[in-house]
Backbone as numpy.savetxt, mean C-alpha at the origin, in Angstrom:
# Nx Ny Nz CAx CAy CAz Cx Cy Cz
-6.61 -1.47 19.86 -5.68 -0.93 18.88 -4.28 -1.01 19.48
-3.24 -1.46 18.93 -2.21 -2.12 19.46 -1.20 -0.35 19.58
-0.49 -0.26 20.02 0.58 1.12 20.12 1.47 1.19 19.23
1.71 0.68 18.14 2.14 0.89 16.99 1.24 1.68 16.02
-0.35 0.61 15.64 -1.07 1.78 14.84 -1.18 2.92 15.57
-1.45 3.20 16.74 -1.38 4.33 17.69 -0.39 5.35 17.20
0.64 5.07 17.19 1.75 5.80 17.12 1.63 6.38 15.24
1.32 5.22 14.34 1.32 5.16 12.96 -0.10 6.68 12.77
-0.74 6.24 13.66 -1.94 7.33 13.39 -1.67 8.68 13.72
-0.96 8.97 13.86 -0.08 10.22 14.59 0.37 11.11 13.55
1.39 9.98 12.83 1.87 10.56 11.44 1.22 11.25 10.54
1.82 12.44 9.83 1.38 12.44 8.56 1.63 11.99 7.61
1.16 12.16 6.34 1.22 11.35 5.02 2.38 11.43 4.61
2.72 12.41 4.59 4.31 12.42 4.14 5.05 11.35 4.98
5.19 11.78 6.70 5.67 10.89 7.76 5.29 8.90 7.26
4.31 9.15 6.61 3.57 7.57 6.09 4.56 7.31 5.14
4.63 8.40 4.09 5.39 7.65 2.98 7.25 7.32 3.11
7.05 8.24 4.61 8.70 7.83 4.34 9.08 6.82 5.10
8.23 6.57 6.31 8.09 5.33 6.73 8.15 4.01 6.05
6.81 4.12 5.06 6.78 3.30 3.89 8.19 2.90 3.29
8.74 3.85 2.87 10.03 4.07 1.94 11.18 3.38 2.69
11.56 3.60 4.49 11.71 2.96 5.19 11.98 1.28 5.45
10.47 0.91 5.59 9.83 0.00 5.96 10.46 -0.98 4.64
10.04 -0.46 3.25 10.28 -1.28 2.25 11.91 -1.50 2.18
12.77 -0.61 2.33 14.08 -0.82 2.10 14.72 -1.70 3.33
14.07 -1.71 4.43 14.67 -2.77 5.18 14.05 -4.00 4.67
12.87 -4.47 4.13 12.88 -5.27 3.63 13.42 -6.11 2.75
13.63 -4.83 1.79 15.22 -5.50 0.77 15.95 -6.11 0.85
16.15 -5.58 2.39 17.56 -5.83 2.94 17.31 -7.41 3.72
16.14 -7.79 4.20 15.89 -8.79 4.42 15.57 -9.95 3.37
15.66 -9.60 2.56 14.84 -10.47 1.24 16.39 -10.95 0.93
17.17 -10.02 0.26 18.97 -10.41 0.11 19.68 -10.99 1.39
19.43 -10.80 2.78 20.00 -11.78 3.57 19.63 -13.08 4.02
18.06 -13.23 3.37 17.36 -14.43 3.40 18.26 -15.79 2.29
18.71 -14.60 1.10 18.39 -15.49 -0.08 20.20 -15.54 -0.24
20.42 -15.17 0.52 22.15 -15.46 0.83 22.45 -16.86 2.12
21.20 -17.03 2.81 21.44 -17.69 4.07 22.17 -17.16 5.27
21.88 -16.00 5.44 22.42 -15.59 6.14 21.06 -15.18 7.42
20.39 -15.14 7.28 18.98 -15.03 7.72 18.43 -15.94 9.24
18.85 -16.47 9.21 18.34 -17.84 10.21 17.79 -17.11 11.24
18.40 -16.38 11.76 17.70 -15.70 13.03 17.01 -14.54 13.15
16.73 -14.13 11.91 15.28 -12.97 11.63 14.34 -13.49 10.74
14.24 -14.72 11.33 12.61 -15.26 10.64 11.42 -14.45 10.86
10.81 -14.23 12.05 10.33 -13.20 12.70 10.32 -12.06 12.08
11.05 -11.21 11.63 11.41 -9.79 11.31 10.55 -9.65 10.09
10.80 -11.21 9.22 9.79 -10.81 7.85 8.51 -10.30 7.72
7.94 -10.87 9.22 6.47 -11.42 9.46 6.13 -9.67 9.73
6.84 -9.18 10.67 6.19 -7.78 11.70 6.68 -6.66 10.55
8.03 -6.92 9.45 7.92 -5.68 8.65 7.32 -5.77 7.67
6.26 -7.14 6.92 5.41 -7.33 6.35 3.89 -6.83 6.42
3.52 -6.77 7.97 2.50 -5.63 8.69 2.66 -4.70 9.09
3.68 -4.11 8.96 4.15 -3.17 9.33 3.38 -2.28 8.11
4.33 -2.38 6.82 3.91 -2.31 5.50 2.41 -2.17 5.48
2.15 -3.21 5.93 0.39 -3.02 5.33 -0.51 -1.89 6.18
-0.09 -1.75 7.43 -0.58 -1.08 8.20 -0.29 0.08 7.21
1.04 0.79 7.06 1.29 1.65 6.53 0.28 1.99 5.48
0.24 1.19 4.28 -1.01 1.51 3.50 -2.37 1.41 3.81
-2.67 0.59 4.88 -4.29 0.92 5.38 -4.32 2.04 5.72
-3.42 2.73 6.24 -4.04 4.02 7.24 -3.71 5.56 6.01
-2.85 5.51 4.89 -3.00 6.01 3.94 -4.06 5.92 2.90
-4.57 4.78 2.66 -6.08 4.18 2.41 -6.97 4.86 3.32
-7.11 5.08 4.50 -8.06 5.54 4.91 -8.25 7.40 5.12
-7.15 7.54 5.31 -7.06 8.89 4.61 -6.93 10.11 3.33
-7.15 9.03 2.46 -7.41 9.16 0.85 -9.20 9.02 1.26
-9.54 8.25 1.46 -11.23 7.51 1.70 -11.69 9.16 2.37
-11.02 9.61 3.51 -11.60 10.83 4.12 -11.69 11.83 3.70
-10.24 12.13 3.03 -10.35 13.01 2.21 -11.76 13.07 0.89
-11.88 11.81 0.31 -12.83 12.38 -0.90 -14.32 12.35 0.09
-14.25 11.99 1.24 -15.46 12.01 1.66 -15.45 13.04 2.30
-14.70 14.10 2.58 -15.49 15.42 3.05 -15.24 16.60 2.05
-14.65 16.17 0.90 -14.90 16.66 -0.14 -16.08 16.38 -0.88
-16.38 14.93 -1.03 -17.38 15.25 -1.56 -17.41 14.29 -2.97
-16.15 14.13 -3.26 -15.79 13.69 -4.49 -16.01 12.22 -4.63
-15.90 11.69 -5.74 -16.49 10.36 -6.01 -14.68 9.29 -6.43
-15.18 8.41 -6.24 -14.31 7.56 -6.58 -13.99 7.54 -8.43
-13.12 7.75 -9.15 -12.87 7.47 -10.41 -13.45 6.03 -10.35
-14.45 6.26 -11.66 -15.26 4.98 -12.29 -14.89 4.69 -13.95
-13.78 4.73 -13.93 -13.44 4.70 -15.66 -13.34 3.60 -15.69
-14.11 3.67 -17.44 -13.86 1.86 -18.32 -13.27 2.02 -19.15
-12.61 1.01 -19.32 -11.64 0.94 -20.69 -12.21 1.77 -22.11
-11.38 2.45 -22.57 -11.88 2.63 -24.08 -11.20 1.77 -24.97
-11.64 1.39 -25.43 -10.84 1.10 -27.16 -10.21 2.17 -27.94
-9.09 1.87 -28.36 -8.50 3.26 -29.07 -8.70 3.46 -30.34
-9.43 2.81 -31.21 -9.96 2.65 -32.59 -11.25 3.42 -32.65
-12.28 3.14 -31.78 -13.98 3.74 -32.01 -13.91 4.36 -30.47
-13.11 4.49 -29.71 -13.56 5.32 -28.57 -14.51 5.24 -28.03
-14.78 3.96 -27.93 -16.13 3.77 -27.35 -15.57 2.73 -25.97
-16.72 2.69 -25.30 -16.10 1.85 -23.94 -16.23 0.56 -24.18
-15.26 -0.63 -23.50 -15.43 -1.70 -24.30 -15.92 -2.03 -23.07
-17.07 -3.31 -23.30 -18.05 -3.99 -22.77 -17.15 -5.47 -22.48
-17.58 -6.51 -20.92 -17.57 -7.66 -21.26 -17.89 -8.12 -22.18
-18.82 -8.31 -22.67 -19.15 -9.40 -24.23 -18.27 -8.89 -25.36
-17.59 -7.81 -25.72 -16.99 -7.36 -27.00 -15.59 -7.80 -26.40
-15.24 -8.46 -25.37 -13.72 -8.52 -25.03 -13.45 -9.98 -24.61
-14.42 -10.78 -24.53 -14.56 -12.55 -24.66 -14.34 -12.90 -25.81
């Protein structure tokens, strides 16, 4: 486990989302200096705040997962209704 998730596992959820919030706005900021050319020398940067990101949501993913599992609770299994007969619509009625 590399010392980043290390460090990421530390956090709390909140600490996750603002990271997240973080994480995404420097991206912005990389996406507009890419697409200006101004970029040349943080090629790199896209790559590590791109996993960065994901890390961020795996480990919020996995603490959503823990949570319903020592609760107890089930994953939401909803199917579409139709809003006419309220009934659930099936593959074959939607081909």
């Amino acid at each position: 486990m590399s010392k980043a998730v290390k460090e990421l596992r530390s956090f709390s959820n909140e600490e996750l989302l603002k990271k997240l919030d973080d994480l995404r706005k420097e991206q912005f900021k990389l996406n507009a200096s890419r697409a200006s050319g101004a970029a040349q020398q943080d090629v790199a940067k896209f790559k590590t705040v791109r996993k960065s990101i994901a890390r961020v949501y795996t480990l919020l993913g996995e603490a959503k997962a823990s949570l319903r599992k020592s609760t107890g609770a089930k994953k939401a299994n909803k199917k579409p209704v139709s809003k006419k007969t309220e009934k659930p619509i099936t593959k074959e009625a939607s081909k």
